[in-house]
C-alpha positions, -999 to +999 in steps of 0.1 A: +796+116-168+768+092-176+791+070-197+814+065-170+783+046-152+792+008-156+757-009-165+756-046-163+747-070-191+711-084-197+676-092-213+667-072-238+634-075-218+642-067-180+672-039-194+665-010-169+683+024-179+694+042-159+676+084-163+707+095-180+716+065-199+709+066-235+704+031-251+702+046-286+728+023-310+739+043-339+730+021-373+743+027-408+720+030-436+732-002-450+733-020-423+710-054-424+695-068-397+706-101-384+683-132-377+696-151-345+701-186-358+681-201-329+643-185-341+625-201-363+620-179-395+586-166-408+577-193-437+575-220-405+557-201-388+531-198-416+535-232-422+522-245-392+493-217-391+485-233-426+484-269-412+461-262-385+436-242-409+437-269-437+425-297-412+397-276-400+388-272-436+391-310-443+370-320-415+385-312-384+400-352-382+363-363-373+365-386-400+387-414-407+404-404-439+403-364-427+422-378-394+448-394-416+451-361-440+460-343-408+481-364-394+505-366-423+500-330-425+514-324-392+543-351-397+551-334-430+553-296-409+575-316-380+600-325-405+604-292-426+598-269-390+614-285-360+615-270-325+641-246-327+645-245-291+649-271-266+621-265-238+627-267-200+632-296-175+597-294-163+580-292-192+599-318-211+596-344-184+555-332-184+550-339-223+568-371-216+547-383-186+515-375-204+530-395-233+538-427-215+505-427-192+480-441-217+503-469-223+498-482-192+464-499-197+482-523-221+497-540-188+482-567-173+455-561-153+472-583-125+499-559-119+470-538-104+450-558-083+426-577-107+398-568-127+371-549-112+345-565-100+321-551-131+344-571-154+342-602-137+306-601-135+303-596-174+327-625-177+307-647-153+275-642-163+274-635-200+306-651-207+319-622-226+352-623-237+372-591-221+411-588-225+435-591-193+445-559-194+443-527-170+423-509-199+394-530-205+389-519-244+431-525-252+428-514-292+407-485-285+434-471-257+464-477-280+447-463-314+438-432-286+474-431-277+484-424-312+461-398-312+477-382-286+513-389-301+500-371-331+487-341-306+513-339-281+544-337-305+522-309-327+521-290-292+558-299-286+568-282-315+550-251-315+558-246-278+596-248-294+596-227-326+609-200-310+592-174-333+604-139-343+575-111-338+572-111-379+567-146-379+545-145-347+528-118-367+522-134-400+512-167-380+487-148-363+473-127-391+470-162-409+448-180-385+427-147-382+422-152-419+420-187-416+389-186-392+372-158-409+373-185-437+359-211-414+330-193-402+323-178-435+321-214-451+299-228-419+277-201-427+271-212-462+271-250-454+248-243-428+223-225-452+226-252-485+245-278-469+273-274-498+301-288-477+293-322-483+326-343-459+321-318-427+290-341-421+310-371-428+323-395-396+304-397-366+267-388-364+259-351-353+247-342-318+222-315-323+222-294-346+258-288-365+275-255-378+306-259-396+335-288-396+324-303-358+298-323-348+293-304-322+280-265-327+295-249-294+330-259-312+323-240-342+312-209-323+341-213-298+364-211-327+344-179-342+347-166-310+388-168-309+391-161-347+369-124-338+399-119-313+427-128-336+413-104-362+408-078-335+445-080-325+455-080-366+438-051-369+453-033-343+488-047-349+483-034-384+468+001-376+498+005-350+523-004-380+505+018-403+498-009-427+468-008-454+459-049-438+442-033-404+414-022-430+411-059-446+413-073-407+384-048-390+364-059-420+368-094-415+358-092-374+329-091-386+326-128-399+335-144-374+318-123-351+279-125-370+287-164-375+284-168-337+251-155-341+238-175-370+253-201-348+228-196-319+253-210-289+254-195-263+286-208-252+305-192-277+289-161-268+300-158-235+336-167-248+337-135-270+328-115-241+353-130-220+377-128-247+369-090-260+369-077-223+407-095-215+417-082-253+408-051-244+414-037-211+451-059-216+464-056-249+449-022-270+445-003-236+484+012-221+470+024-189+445+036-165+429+008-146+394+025-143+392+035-178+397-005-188+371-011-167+351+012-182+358+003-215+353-035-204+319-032-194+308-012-220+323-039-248+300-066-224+269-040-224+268-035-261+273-073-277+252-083-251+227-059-259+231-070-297+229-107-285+195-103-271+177-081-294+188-099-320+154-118-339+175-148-346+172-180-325+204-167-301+181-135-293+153-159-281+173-184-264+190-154-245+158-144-236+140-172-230+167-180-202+170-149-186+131-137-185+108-170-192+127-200-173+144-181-150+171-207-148+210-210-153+224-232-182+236-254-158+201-262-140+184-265-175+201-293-185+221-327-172+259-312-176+258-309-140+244-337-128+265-353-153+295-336-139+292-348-108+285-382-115+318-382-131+338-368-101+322-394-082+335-422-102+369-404-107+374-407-067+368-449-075+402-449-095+420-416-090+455-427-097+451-448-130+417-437-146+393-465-162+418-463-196+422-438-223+391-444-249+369-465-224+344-434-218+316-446-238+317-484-229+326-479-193+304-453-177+271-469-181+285-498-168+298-480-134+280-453-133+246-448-111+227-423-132+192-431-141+189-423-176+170-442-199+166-413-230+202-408-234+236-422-240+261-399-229+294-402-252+314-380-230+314-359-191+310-324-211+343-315-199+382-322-214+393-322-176+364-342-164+371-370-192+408-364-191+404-374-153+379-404-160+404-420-180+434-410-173+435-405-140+459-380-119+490-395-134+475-381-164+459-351-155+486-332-128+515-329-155+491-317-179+484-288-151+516-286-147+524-277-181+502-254-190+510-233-152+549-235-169+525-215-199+507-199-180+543-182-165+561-180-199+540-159-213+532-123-216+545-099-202+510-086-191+521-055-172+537-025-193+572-012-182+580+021-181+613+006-194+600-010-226+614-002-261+591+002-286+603-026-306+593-047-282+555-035-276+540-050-309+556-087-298+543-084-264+506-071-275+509-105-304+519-124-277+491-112-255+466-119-278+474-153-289+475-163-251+442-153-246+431-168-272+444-202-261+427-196-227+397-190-246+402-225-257+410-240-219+382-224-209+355-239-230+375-267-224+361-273-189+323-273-198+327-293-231+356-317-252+364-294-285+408-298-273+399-339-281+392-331-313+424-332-334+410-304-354+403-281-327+434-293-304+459-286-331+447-246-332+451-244-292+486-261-294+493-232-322+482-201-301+499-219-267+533-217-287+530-181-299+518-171-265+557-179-247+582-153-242+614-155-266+633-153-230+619-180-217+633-205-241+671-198-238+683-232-250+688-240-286+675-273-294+704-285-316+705-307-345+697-338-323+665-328-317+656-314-347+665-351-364+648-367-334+614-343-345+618-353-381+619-390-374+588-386-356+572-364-387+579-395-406+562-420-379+537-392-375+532-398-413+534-437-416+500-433-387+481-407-411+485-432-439+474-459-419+444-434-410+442-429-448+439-461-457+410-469-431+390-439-444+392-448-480+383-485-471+417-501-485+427-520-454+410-527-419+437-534-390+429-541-358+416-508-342+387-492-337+382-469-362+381-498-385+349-510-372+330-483-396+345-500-423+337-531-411+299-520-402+294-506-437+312-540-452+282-561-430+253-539-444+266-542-479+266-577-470+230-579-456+214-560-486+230-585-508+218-616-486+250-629-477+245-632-438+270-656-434+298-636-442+281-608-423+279-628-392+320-634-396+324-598-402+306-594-366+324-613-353+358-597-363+344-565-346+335-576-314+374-585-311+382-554-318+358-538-294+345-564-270+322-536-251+305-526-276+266-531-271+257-524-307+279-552-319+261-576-303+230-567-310+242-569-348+253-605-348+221-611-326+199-597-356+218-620-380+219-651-361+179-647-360+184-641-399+202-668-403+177-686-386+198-700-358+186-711-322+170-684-308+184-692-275+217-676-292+199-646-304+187-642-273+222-643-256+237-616-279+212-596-272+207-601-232+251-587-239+237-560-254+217-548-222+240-558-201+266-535-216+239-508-217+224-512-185+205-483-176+200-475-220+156-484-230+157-471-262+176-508-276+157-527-254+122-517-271+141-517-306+153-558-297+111-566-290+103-546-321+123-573-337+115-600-320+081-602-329+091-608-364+107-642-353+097-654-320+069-627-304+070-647-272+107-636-266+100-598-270+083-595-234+114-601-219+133-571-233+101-548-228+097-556-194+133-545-190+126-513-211+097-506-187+119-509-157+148-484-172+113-458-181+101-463-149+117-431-131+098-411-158+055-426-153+048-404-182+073-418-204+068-451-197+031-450-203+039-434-237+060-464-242+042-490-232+015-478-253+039-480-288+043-520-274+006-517-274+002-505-310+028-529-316+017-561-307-019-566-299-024-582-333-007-609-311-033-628-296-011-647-278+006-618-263-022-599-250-022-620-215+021-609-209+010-576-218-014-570-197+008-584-173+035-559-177+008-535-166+019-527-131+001-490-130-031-481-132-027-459-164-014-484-178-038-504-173-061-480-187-041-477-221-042-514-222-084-512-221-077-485-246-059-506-272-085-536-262-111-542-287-152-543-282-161-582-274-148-608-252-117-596-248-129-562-234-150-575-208-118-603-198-101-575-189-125-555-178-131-582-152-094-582-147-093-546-134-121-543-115-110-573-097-074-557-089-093-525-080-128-532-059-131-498-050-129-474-078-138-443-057-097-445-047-087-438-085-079-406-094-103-386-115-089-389-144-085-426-147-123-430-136-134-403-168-112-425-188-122-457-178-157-448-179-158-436-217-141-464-227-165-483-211-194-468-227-176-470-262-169-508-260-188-525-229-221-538-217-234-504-212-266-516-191-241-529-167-227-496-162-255-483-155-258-505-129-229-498-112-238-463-116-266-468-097-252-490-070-229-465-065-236-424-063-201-412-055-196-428-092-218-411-110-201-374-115-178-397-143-201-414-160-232-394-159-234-387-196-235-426-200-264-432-175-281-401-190-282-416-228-288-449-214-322-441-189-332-418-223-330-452-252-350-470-220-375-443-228-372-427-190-368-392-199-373-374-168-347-400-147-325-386-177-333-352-175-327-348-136-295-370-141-280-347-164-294-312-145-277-325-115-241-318-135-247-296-161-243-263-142-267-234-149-247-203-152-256-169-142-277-143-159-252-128-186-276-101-193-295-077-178-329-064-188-326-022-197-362-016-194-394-037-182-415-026-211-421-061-224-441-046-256-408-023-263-383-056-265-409-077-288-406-049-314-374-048-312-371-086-318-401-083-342-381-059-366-342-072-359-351-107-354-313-117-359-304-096-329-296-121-302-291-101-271-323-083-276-336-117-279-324-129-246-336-100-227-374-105-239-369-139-231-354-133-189-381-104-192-410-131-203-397-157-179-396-135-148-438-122-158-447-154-152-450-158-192-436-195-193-446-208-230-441-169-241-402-176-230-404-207-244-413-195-283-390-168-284-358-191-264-366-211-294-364-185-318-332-174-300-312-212-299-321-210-337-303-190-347-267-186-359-241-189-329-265-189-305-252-196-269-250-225-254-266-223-226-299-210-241-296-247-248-296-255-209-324-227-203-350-242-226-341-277-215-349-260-182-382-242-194-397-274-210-392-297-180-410-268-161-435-271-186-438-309-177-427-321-211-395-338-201-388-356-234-381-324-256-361-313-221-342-338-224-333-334-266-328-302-255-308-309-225-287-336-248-278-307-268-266-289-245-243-318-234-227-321-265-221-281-268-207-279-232-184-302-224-162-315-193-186-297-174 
């Protein structure tokens, strides 16, 4: 008998029947079902979903005061939802190591071999205070370290919770509603801009959409939140529950919203996302089939993508038909990229220090830049390697390949119960959401962003199998989690108190406070107190450049030495090194103290622009506009001319008199032989000369010199006509004005026929013009003459019936109304 079969004891996952076995349990009517004490039960669950949808809503923690509200958020959810289970060996000891690593740029750089040797240069030769320790910027790395506290005990906890599939359920059905809200609220701030804190914090980099700064992250999340409804939907359809209606509606919010959004990013996400969702989770079988399925779900939204008439539609198609390039070649990510992998090969053990991004890449990196500041690698790995190193960056891997293997399961068992499907499809889902997540985590930073990271940590703890956490935590740990909710807490408040200005300790995120405090304190007049203010920031962050250029502004103010000025600002650039855009900005404001002292930053703006010529013309045409009201400064000026268009541009911005012909003299003495120039500098220099020089002296040179004359032929010309020489200035200007072809041809040769034709339409032009080429070619000369006369009289006549009858008078030997004629012409057809 088939009872008689002794069956061994296991997982209610890996149970394998045997054929004959029946696993059916009898159950009573009133029986209830039991909760295991070790899962956490659904109100937690909810509770944390809540928590991470809130702090997107408040501002995703971009913000000061937002970073505090989320902070004691989270602290408040660690204390009233601890992990319930205690999580293995090997990801404990990961969390822990990823923990400790940041605080080891507090030690002293000694312990390491000594500074580097750009630190000891900054220190020699601007004599910039830097503290002794391994991380070079000490208060940014520790506030950064309680950032990840904050981050890595949120993702402890939900990797423990330990949820029940209704509470897994309910979790995921409320971030699906959660990001429907999101998107539905970035649309609307993004059309009136109603959301007034999600643009509070940081400045925006391009164009924003929603609670980031950054519009990728917003359409990232869209594309995650249009999965999470997907899988709602379905879950609910499969329970036969009235939500799946409510759900397949709300896809669509999220899903539009990435197209308002215009990133392309995000797009390729949701196909990434739609294709795993649904050839792993709504499909059971048939590997062809998902395939099927797959490519049409990638056919059709990218068919919607491109015809779509908003901005996505044309970027989409701009890239794939008009540049022909990758997103990758069309912009600095990868160059950027490797730049980055370069410099982690430098210090691959220890990183540069956790928050030293910013001030520490310009200062090793070799990029030539001068446009742009680049605030971080484009890439969580990239930046998590720069600073932290590989004692940082392998448990992390670690940890998420322990993920990685907890969840699922992916395949479908002929041996699965059907109580267990709708956990493993919730499971399924939420995993691929939070590789959705890691993903766009290696071409860009949303996971640094508290917001963002707190929703990842989320789906990464719904994503692990029930079996996979066999150890109940106990009420040690759960006491040891609430003590940290509470330090979690005390940190938001701290946060708190930044944001809303009611104290200012000593870390970084204190210096907006401070910076707003100093230009209350400039509008008012009270520089003093402005310069101490300074000076309390550059303790707090002694690398960065915009400090110094602060208290170098106020010192001039304050009318101090400029030699000190001076000094604060040389920090500046050396902190900045490859930067223009502050070095232009500092001579700006020099010349409102001491206009001497501005050459010496704009000849070290011109050096950064000089990988771009075109650029650095532009610019040194702006120090042009700006300063040549300085006589004093026109001889520097012209000195910081090292090309011959600039040169040029300096002429340009030179005023008709004595100081035209100086310089003038100037370049024709640094280039002897102006056939070498390029043709466009000789057409330029040659107008310019006609507008503002000694134009009888140009002639001259004309003259002297033939190969010269195809530039500045038009100035000879007028010049030989004022002398009265009218022929010399007619054959001048016939020997560059090219006569063009015969653009008609005459119909008949009845001469008679075309004059009454002109006689009785005397507005028709081409008849006109054929009884003139029919004149002209019968030996009719003054005939031709009278009626190209007629002809050039009248409305929109061509221009080169202009040339022809400059051409038919000097054949008639009267070379001064061939030349009006001809100068006519000239002005009608130019850059002949």
């Amino acid at each position: 008998m088939s009872s008689a079969i002794p069956t061994p004891p296991q997982d209610s996952e890996d149970r394998t029947p045997g054929p004959l076995v029946s696993t059916r349990k009898k159950s009573s009517r009133h029986e209830t079902p039991t909760i295991e004490p070790d899962v956490a039960p659904v109100w937690k669950m909810v509770l944390l979903a809540c928590v991470v949808i809130t702090g997107i809503l408040l501002g995703a923690g971009r913000s000061t005061w937002s970073l505090g509200v989320i902070s004691c958020m989270a602290g408040l959810a660690m204390i009233c939802a601890p992990p319930k289970a205690r999580l293995p060996k090997i990801a404990s000891l990961s969390l822990l190591m990823v923990m400790a690593v940041p605080l080891l740029g507090l030690l002293p750089v000694s312990w390491f071999g000594g500074p580097a040797d750009w630190r000891s240069k900054l220190t020699e030769s601007w004599s910039l205070y830097l503290p002794q320790t391994l991380s070079p910027d000490p208060h940014g790395t520790f506030e950064c370290w309680l950032v990840m506290m904050v981050m890595l005990l949120w993702l402890w906890t939900c990797l423990g919770q330990k949820g029940s599939d209704d509470g897994r359920r309910w979790c995921i059905y409320t971030l699906a509603f959660g990001g429907a809200l999101v998107a539905a609220l970035s649309w609307i701030d993004y059309s009136s801009g109603s959301i007034a804190w999600w643009s509070d914090g940081e400045p925006n980099y391009g164009d924003r959409f929603g609670p980031f700064s950054n519009r990728n992250h917003s359409s990232s999340l869209s594309a995650i939140s249009t999965i999470l409804c997907a899988a709602s939907a379905y879950d609910a359809y499969r329970r036969r529950s009235k939500l799946s209606w409510f759900f397949a509606i709300l896809f669509w919010v999220p899903f539009s919203s990435i197209f308002v959004n215009t990133s392309r990013g995000g797009l390729g996400l949701l196909f990434m996302g739609l294709i795993a969702w649904v050839t792993t989770v709504a499909m059971k079988k048939g590997f062809v089939r998902k395939i099927a399925v797959g490519a049409a779900v990638l056919l059709v939204v990218a068919s919607v993508a491109t015809v779509s008439s908003g901005r996505l539609g044309s970027r989409l198609r701009a890239m794939m038909f008009e540049q022909q390039v990758s997103p990758l070649t069309s912009s600095l990510r990868f160059d950027l990229a490797k730049e980055t992998l370069a410099l982690v090969t430098t210090r691959p053990l220890l990183g540069q220090g956790f928050d030293t991004f910013v001030p520490v890449f310009p200062l090793v990196s070799n990029m030539e830049m001068s446009r742009y500041r680049f605030m971080h690698p484009e890439s969580d790995l990239l930046l998590l390697l720069f600073e932290g190193g590989l004692l940082a960056t392998v448990p992390c891997v670690v940890l998420l390949f322990w993920i990685g293997r907890s969840t699922g399961g992916w395949g479908q068992a002929i041996h699965e119960k059907s109580h267990e499907r709708p956990g493993r499809r919730l499971r399924q889902a939420a995993a691929i959401a939070a590789a959705m997540a890691l993903v766009h985590s290696i071409f860009d930073v949303p996971n640094h962003g508290v917001g963002y990271g707190l929703s990842t940590a989320l789906l990464l703890g719904l994503s692990i199998r029930p079996r996979r956490l066999k150890v109940p935590g106990g009420w040690i740990q759960a006491w040891a989690f609430r003590l940290a909710g509470v330090a979690v807490i005390a940190v938001g408040i701290m946060w708190w108190g930044i944001g809303t200005s009611r104290w200012t300790p000593e870390v970084p995120t204190a210096n907006r406070v401070l910076r707003d405090r100093i230009s209350t304190e400039v509008k008012g007049g009270r520089y003093r107190e402005a310069l101490m203010l300074s000076n309390r920031t550059i303790q707090i962050a002694p690398l960065d450049y915009k400090l110094y250029y602060l208290r170098a502004q106020l010192l001039l103010l304050l009318r101090q030495e400029p030699e000190r000025a001076l000094l604060d600002f040389g920090r500046s650039r050396a902190l900045e090194p490859r930067y223009a855009n502050t070095c232009y900005k500092e001579g700006e404001y020099w010349l409102g103290f001491v206009p001497e002292l501005a050459m010496i930053p704009w000849r070290e703006c011109l050096r950064r622009r000089s990988i771009d010529p075109a650029l650095m013309k532009q610019t040194y045409a702006s120090m042009l506009g700006k300063a040549m009201v300085f006589p004093e400064l026109k001889p520097p000026l012209w000195g910081l001319a090292e090309s011959t268009e600039m040169q040029l541009t300096f002429l340009m911005y030179t005023r008709k008199g004595e100081d035209w012909e100086k310089y003038l003299a100037k370049f024709l003495e640094a280039h002897p032989k102006l056939e070498i120039l390029e043709s466009k500098d000789l057409r330029l220099l040659m107008r310019q000369w006609h507008q503002k020089g000694d134009r009888h002296a140009l002639v001259q040179l004309l003259e002297e010199n033939p190969s010269l004359q195809s530039y500045g032929w038009r100035t000879m010309c007028a010049e030989l006509a004022l002398e009265g020489r009218y022929e010399e200035a007619y054959f001048v200007a016939s020997k560059f004005m090219k006569r063009q072809d015969r653009p008609m041809r005459i119909e008949s040769n009845s001469i008679q026929r075309l004059e009454r034709i002109f006689v009785f339409n005397s507005s028709d032009m081409r008849s006109g013009i054929e009884l003139y080429y029919a004149k002209r070619a019968s030996g009719d000369l003054k005939g031709a003459r009278a009626t190209a006369e007629k002809v050039v009289a009248l409305p929109d006549a061509p221009a080169y019936m202009k040339l022809e009858l400059a051409y038919l008078h000097a054949e008639l030997m009267d070379f001064r109304r061939a030349w009006e004629m001809m100068e006519l012409a000239m002005l009608a057809i130019q850059d002949v």
